[in-house]
C-alpha positions as CSV (number, residue, x, y, z in Angstrom):
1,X,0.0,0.0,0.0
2,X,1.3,3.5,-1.0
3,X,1.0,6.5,1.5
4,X,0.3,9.7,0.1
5,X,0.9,12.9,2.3
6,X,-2.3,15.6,1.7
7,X,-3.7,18.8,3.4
8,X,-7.3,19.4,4.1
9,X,-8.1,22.8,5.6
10,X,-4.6,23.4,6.2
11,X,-3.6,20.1,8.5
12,X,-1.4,17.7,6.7
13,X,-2.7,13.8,6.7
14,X,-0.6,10.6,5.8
15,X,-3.0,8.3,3.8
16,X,-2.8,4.9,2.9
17,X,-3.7,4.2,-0.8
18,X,-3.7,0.6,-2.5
19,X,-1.5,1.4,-6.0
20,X,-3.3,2.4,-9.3
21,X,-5.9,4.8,-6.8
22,X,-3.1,8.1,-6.4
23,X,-5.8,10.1,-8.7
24,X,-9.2,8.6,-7.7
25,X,-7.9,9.7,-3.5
26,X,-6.4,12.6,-4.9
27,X,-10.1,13.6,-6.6
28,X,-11.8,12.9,-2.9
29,X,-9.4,14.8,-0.9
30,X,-10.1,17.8,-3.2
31,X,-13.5,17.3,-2.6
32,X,-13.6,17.5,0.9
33,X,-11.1,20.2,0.6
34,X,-13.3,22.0,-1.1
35,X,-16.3,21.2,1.1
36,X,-14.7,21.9,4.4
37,X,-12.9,25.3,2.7
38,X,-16.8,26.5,1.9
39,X,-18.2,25.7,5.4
40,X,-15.4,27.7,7.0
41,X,-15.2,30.2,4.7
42,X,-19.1,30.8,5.3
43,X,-18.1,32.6,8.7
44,X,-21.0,30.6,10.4
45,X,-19.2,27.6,11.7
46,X,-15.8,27.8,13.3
47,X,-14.9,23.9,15.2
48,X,-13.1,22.0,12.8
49,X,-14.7,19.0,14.0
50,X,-18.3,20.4,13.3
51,X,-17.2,21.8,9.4
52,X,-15.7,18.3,9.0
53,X,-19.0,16.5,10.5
54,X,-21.2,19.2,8.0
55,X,-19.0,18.5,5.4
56,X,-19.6,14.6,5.4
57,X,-22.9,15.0,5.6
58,X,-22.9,17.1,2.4
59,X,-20.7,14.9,0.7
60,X,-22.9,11.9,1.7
61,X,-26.0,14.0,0.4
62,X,-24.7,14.6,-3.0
63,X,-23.9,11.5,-3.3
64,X,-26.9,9.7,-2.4
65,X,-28.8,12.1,-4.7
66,X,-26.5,11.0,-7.3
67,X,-27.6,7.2,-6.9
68,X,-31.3,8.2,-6.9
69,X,-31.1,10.6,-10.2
70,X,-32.7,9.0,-13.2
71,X,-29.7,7.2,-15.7
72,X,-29.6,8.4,-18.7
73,X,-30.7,5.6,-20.8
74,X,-27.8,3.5,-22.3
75,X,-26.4,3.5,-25.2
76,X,-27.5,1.6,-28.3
77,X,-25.2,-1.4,-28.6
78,X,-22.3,-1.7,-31.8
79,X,-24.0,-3.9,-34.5
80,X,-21.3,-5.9,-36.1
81,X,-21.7,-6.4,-39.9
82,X,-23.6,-9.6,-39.5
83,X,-25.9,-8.4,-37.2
84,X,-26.6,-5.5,-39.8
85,X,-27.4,-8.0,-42.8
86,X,-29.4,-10.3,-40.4
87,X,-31.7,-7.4,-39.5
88,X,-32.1,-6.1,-42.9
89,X,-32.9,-9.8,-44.1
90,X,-35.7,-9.7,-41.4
91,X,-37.2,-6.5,-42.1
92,X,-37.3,-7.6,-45.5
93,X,-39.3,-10.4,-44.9
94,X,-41.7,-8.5,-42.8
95,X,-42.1,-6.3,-45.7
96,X,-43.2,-9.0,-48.2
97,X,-45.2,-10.3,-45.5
98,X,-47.3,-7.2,-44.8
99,X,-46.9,-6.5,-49.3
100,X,-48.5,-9.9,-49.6
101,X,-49.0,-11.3,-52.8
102,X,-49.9,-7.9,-55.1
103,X,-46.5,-6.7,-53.8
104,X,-48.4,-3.0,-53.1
105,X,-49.2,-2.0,-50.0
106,X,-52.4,-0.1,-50.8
């Protein structure tokens, strides 16, 4: 495990990281940075235990509101080639089908 040395607010943290996760740890102390920097800077709270305890909770709150939103829907799959000539082949059919024997559809 890698240890990575950080400030929040100021105060310096050692922090253990497993390898490959420098950037995603990096991106979450930013964030509560960020969040703890705002509540302070707001004048209304001074404790740094209560800005950190505020700060979780809005962390926690974003993120929860994150896992509720509505997904955008997914996107449509690759078609290979095959798949392409397979479909076409089957809309045709449906076509005749629905021309019936005239071959006109009115």
């Amino acid at each position: 495990m890698k240890q990575l040395e950080v400030s929040i607010l100021g105060q310096v943290y050692m922090l253990g990281c497993p390898e490959g996760g420098e950037a995603l740890l990096q991106a979450a102390v930013a964030a509560v940075d960020r969040e703890m920097s705002s509540i302070r800077d707001s004048g209304k709270v001074k404790a740094r235990e209560r800005i950190a305890v505020l700060a979780a909770l809005n962390l926690a709150y974003q993120l929860a509101e994150r896992q509720t939103a509505p997904q955008p829907p997914a996107a449509p799959a690759v078609m290979s080639a095959n798949d392409d000539s397979d479909e076409l082949a089957a809309l045709m059919r449906r076509v005749d089908a629905a021309l019936g024997e005239d071959g006109q559809l009115l």
